[in-house]
C-alpha positions as CSV (number, residue, x, y, z in Angstrom):
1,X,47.3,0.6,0.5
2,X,44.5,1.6,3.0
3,X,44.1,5.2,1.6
4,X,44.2,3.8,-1.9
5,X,41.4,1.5,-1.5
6,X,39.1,4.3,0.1
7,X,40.1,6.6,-2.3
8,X,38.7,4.2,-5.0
9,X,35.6,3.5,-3.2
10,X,34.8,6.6,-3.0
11,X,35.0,7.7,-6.9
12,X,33.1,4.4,-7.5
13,X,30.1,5.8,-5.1
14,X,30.3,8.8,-6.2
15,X,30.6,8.2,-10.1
16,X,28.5,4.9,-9.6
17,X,24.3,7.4,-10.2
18,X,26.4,9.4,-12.7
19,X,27.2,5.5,-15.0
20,X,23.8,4.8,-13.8
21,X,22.0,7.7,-15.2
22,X,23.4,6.7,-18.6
23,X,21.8,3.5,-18.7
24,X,19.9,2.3,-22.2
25,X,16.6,3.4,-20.6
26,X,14.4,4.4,-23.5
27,X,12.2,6.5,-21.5
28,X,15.1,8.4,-20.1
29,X,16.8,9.4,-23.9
30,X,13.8,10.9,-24.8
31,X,12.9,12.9,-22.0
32,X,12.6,16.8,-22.8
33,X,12.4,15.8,-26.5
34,X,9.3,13.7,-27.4
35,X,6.3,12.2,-25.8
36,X,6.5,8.4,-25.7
37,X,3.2,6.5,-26.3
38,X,4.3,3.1,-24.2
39,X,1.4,0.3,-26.0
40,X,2.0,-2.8,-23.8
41,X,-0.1,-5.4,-25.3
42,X,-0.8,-9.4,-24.6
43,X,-0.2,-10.3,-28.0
44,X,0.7,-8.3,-31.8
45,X,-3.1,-9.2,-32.5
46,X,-4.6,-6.9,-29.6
47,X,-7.1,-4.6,-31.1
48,X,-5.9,-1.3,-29.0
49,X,-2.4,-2.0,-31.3
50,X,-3.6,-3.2,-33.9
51,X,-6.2,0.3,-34.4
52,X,-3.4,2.5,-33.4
53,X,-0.9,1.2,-36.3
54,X,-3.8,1.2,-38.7
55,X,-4.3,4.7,-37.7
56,X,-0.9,5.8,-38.0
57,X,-0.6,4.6,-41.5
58,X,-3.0,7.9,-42.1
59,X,-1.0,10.6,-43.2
60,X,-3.4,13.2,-41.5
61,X,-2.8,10.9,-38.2
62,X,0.8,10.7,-38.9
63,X,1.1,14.9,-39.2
64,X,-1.1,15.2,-35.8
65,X,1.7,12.7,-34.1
66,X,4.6,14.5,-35.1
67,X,3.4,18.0,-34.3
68,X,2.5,16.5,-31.0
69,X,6.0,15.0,-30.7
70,X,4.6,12.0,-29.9
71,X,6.7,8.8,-30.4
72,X,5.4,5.0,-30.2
73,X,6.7,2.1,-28.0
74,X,5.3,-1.0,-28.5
75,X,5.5,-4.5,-26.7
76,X,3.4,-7.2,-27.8
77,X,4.9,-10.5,-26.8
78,X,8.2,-9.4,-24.6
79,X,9.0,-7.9,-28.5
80,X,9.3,-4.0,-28.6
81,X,9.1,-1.4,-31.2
82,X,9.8,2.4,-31.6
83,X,7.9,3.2,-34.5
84,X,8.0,0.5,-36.3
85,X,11.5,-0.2,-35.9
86,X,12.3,-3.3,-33.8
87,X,13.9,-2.8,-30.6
88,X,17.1,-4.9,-29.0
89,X,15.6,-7.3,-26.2
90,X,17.8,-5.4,-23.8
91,X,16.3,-2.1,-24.7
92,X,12.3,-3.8,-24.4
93,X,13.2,-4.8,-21.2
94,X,14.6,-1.8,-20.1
95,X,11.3,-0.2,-21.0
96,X,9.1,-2.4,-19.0
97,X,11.7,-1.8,-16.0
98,X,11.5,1.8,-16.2
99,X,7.5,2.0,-16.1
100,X,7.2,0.1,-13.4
101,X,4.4,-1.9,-13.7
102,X,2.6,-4.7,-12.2
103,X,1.1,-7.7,-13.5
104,X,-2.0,-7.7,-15.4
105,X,-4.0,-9.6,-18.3
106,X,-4.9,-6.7,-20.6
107,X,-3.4,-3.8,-22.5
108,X,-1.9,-0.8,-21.4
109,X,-1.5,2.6,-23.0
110,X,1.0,4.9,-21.5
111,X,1.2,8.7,-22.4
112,X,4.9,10.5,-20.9
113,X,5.1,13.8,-21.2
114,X,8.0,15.7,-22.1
115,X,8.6,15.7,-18.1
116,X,8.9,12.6,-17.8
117,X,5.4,12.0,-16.0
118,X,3.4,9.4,-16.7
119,X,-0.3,9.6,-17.6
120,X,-2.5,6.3,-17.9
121,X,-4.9,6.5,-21.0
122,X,-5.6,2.7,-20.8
123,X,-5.6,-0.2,-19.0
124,X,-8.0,-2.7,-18.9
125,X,-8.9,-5.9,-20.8
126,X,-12.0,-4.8,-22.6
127,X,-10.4,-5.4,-26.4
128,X,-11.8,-2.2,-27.6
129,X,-10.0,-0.2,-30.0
130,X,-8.1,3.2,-28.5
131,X,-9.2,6.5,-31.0
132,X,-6.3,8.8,-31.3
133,X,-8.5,11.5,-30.7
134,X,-8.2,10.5,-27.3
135,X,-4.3,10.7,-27.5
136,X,-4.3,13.9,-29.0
137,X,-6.6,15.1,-26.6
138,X,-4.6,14.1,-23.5
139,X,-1.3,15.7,-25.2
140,X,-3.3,18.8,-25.6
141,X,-4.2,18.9,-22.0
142,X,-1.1,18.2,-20.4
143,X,-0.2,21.2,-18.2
144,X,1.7,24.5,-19.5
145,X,4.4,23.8,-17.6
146,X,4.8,19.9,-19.8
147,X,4.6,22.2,-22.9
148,X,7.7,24.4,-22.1
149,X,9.8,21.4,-21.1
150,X,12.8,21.2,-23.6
151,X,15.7,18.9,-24.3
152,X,18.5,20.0,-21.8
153,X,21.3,21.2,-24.2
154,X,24.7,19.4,-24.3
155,X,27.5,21.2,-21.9
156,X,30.2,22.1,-24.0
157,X,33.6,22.7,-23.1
158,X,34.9,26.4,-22.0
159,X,36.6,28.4,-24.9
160,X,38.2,31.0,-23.0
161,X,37.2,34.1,-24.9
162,X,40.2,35.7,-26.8
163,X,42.3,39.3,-25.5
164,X,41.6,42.2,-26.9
165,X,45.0,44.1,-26.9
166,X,48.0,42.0,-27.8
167,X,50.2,40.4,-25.2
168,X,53.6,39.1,-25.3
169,X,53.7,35.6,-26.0
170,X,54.4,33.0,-23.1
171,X,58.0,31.6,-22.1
172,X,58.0,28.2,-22.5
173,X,57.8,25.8,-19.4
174,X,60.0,23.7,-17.7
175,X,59.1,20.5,-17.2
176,X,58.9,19.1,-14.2
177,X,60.0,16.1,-12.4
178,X,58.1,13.1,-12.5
179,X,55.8,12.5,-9.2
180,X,57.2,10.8,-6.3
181,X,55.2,7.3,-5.7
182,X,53.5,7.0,-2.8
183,X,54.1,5.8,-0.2
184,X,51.8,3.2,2.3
């Protein structure tokens, strides 16, 4: 009973990072494929959100965004968005977790970069309005290196490649006896 109960512990600490790592962290699904714009605002009425939804409804703005791969996260009031489209509560506060911010009064403006780091464009109190000129500016100076970054691809399953020459075909198993239980 001993060995089975360290057995188990020890594929629950190893396999513990690997459920972990598949959390619902927002940031997390989208790193290598889009840069998130985190907006963290006091309330839906803050004028740095408020100018950058006005400005996405711009078609120009809204080409510049996707060529950028930029996508928007929004909090205003503990509720969160991802481009418009309401986000579970779970998911919002997932987000906030995951930046790891501390307290403050006014709004924040997050740029991450395909690499997952994390580049402040705003944070103050000041109510003015962000100009995505700004935004597009910081994407365009993010490092080579950022630029590169891609979306890790899926592992898939080895095929083993076929023979070239034809082989006879394979006798048939036996099957074998059922496993002894074990024994404490």
């Amino acid at each position: 009973m001993l060995v089975r109960s360290l057995t188990l512990a020890t594929l629950l600490a190893v396999a513990g990072p690997l459920f972990a790592a598949d959390s619902d962290a927002p940031l997390a699904k989208e790193l290598g494929k889009a840069r998130p714009l985190v907006i963290i605002a006091p309330s839906s009425a803050d004028p740095t959100l408020r100018g950058i939804n006005e400005a996405l409804k711009d078609p120009d703005t809204q080409k510049q965004f996707r060529d950028r791969g930029l996508v928007v996260y929004s909090v205003a009031k503990m509720v969160g968005m991802r481009d418009d489209k309401n986000l579970e509560q779970q998911t919002t506060m997932a987000l906030i977790r995951e930046l790891k911010l501390g307290a403050s009064k006014g709004t924040k403006v997050i740029l991450v970069g395909k690499d997952g780091e994390r580049h402040v464009l705003k944070d103050d109190d000041s109510g003015s309005k962000l100009d995505p000129q700004v935004i597009f500016k910081a994407v365009d100076e993010l490092p080579a290196t950022e630029q590169a970054v891609t979306a890790p691809e899926p592992v898939a399953a080895a095929t083993p490649e076929p023979k070239a020459k034809e082989s006879k075909p394979a006798k048939p198993s036996k099957s074998s006896a059922p496993p002894k239980p074990l024994e404490d």
